[in-house]
C-alpha positions in Angstrom: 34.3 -50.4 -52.8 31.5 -48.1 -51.3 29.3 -46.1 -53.2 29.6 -42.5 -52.5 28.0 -39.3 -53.2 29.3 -36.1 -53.7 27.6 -32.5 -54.3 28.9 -30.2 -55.9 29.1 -27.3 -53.0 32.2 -29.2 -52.1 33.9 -28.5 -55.4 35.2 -25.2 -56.6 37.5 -22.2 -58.3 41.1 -22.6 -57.2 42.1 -19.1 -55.9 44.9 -17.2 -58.8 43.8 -20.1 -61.8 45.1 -18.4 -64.2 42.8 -19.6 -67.0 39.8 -18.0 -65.0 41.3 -14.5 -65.0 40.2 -12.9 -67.9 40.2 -8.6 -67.8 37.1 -7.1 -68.8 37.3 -4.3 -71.7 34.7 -2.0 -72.1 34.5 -1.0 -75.7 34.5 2.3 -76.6 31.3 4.3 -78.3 33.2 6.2 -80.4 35.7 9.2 -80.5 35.4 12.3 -78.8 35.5 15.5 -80.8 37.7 17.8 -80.8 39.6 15.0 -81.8 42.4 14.3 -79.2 45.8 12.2 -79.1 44.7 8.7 -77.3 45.9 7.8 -73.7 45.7 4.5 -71.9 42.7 2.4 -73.2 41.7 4.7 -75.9 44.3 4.2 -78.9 45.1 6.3 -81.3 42.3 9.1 -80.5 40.8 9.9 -77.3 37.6 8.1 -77.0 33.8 7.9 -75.1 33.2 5.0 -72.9 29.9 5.4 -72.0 26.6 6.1 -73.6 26.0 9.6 -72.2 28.9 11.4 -73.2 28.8 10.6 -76.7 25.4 11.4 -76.5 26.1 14.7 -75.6 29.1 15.2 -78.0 26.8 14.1 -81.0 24.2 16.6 -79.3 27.3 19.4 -80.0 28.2 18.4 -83.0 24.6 18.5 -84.5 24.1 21.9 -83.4 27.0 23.5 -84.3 26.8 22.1 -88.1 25.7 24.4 -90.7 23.5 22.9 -93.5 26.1 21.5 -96.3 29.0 20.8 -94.0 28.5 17.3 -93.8 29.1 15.1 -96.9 26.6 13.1 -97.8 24.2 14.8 -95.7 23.5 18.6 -97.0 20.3 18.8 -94.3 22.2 17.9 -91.4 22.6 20.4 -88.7 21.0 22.9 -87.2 22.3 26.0 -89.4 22.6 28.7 -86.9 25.6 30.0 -88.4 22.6 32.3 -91.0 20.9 33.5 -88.2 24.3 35.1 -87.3 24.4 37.7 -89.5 20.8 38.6 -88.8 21.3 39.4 -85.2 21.1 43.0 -85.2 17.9 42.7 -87.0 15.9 39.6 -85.8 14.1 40.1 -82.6 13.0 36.6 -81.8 16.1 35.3 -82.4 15.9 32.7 -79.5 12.6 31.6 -80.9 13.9 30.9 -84.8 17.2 28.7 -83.3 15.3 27.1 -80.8 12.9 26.0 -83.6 16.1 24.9 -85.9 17.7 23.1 -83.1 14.3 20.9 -82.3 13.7 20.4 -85.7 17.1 19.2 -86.2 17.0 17.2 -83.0 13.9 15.0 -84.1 14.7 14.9 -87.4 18.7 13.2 -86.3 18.5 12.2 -82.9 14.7 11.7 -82.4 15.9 9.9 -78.7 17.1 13.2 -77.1 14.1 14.9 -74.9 15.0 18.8 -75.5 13.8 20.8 -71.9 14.5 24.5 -71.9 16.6 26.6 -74.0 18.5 29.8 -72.9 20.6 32.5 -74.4 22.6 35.8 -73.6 24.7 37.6 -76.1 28.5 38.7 -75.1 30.5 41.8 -76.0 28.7 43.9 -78.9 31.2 46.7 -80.2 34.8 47.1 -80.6 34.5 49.4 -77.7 33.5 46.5 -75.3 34.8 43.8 -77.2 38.4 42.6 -77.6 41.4 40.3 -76.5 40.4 40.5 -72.6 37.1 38.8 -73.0 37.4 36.6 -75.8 35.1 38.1 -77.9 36.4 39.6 -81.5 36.0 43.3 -82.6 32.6 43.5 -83.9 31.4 40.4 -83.3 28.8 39.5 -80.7 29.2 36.3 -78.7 25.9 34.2 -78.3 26.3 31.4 -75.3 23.0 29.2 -75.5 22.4 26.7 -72.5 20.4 23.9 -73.9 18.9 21.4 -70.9 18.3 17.5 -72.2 17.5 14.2 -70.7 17.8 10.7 -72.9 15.0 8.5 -71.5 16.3 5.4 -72.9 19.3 5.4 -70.9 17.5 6.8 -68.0 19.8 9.7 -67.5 18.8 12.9 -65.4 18.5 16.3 -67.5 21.6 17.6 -68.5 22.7 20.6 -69.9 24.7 21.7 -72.8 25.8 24.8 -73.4 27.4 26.5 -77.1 28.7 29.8 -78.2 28.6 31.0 -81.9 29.6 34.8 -82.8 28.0 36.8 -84.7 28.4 39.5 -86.8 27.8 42.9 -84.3 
């Protein structure tokens, strides 16, 4: 019998081998807050699949807590919620909880790159305030827009924005 040779171009995949299909799952990063019922892929509670969005959603989450909400952790947060009651009387009031929130930021998420910072303050009175524009009797509504980029996952600036009410 002859020698012959064969390559290895000639030899492949059968098309529909069922031991080569294999689906691809990407895990989750964690759960998304508010804390939802799961659908589909998630489970039991809705869930982030990419890096980004629970960046963002840890971004919230750090900025809305209050010094001593978080076990374990009594300095983590950005503790607006005392500037809240100070509104009336603090005029540099963007100034004081864009300091907390950067100081926060580096100190917990040191990766986030923190941009620009805006703020504009809602219905002041019971007059103005009320059931029609969300905003409680007495209370004053402050929405801050917070831009961000995370340069480790090279994604473009984003923006964040968060509403907290204070007393009027």
């Amino acid at each position: 019998m002859a020698k012959r040779d064969i390559t290895f171009r000639s030899v492949g995949v059968q098309q529909g081998d069922p031991g080569l299909e294999k689906e691809i799952s990407i895990r989750p990063f964690g759960i998304k807050t508010p804390i939802e019922i799961g659908v589909g892929r998630s489970g039991i509670f809705e869930m982030h699949f990419n890096a980004v969005s629970q960046t963002e959603d840890n971004l919230r989450n750090l900025i809305l807590t209050n010094h001593g909400e978080r076990l374990g952790n009594h300095g983590y947060g950005a503790n607006l919620r005392t500037l809240t009651t100070e509104v009336s009387s603090i005029d540099d009031f963007d100034t004081i909880a864009m300091e907390r929130i950067r100081n926060s930021v580096t100190k917990h998420m040191p990766f986030v790159e923190l941009s620009s910072f805006s703020s504009d303050f809602g219905g002041t009175d019971s007059a103005t305030a009320g059931p029609g524009d969300g905003v409680p009797a007495g209370m004053t509504r402050v929405n801050m827009k917070i831009k961000y980029r995370i340069p480790q996952l090279r994604s473009p600036e984003r923006a964040i924005e968060i509403s907290i009410y204070c007393v009027g």
